[in-house]
C-alpha positions in Angstrom: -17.0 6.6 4.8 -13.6 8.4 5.8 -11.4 6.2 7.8 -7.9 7.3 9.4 -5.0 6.0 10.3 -4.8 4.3 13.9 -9.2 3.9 13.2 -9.7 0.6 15.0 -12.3 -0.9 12.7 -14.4 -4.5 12.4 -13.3 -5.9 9.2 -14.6 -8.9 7.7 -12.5 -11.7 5.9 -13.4 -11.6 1.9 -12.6 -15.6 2.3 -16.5 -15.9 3.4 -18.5 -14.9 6.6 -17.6 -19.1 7.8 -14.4 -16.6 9.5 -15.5 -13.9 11.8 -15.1 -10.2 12.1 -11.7 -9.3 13.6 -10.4 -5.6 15.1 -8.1 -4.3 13.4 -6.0 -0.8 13.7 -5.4 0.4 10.5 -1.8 1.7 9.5 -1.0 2.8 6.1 -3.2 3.4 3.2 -2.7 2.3 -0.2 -5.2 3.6 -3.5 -4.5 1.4 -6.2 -6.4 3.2 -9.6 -8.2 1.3 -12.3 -6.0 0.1 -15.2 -7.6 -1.3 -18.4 -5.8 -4.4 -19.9 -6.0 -6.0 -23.7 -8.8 -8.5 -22.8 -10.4 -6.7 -19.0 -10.4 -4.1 -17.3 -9.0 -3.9 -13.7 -11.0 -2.2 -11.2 -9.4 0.0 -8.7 -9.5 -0.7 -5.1 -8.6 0.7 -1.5 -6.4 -1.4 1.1 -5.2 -0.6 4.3 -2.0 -2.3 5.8 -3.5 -3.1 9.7 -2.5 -4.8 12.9 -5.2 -7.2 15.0 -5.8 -5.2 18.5 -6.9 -8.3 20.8 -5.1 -11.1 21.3 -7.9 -13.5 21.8 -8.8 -12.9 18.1 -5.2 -14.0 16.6 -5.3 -16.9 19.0 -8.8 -17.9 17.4 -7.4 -17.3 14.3 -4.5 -19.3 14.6 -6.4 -22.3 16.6 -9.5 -22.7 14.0 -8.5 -21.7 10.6 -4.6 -22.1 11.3 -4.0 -18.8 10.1 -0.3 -17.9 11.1 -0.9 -14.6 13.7 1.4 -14.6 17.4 0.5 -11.8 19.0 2.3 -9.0 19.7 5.0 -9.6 17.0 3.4 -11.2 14.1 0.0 -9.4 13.6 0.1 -7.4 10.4 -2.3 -8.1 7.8 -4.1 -6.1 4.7 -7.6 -5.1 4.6 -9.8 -4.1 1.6 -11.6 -1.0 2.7 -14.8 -2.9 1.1 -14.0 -5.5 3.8 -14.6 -2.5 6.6 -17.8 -3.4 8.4 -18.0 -0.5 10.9 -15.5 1.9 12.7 -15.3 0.8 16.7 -12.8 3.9 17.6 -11.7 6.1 15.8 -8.4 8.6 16.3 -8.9 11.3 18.6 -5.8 12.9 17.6 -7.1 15.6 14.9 -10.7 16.7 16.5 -8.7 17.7 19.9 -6.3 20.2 18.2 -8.4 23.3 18.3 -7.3 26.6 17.3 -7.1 29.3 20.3 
C-alpha cells in the first residue's frame, strides 16, 4: 500500500500488541536499502518520521508504559511502515487538484 505524507494512519508498536494502536500523521519518509555485511545480510526497510494526532493517546502512553510524549510539543516518533495497520485519512491535497 501507498501512503503519503500528512496520511493519518493506525500503527502498531513492534514492542508487542501488550501496547495499543496509536494515530499517527506521518511526516517524512525515509527508504533505507538492503546492505550485505561479512557475516549477515541487512534487510532494507521503510520508516516514516510521525507525530501522535490525539492527545488522549500520548497521555495513555505516558500514564501506563511511561513512554515520554506531552502533547502538543513533544510528539514525534518513528514508525516502520510494516508497523502500519490501516490508513484512517488520508491527504486530500493531490486528488482535489484537477486539471480544467
Amino acid at each position: 500500500m501507498k501512503y503519503n505524507k500528512d496520511d493519518i494512519v493506525l500503527a502498531k508498536s513492534p514492542a508487542g500488541p501488550v501496547i495499543p494502536a496509536v494515530h499517527v500523521r506521518l511526516l517524512t519518509r525515509t527508504h533505507v536499502k538492503a546492505s550485505k555485511g561479512r557475516t549477515i545480510d541487512w534487510p532494507g526497510y521503510v520508516v516514516w518520521e510521525a507525530e501522535l494526532v490525539k492527545e488522549e493517546e500520548a497521555v495513555m502512553l505516558k500514564k501506563r508504559f511511561q513512554i515520554p510524549f506531552s502533547f502538543p510539543d513533544d510528539v514525534k516518533t518513528n514508525v516502520y511502515e510494516s508497523n502500519i495497520i490501516k490508513i484512517i485519512k488520508r491527504n486530500r491535497e493531490k486528488r482535489n487538484k484537477r486539471v480544467e
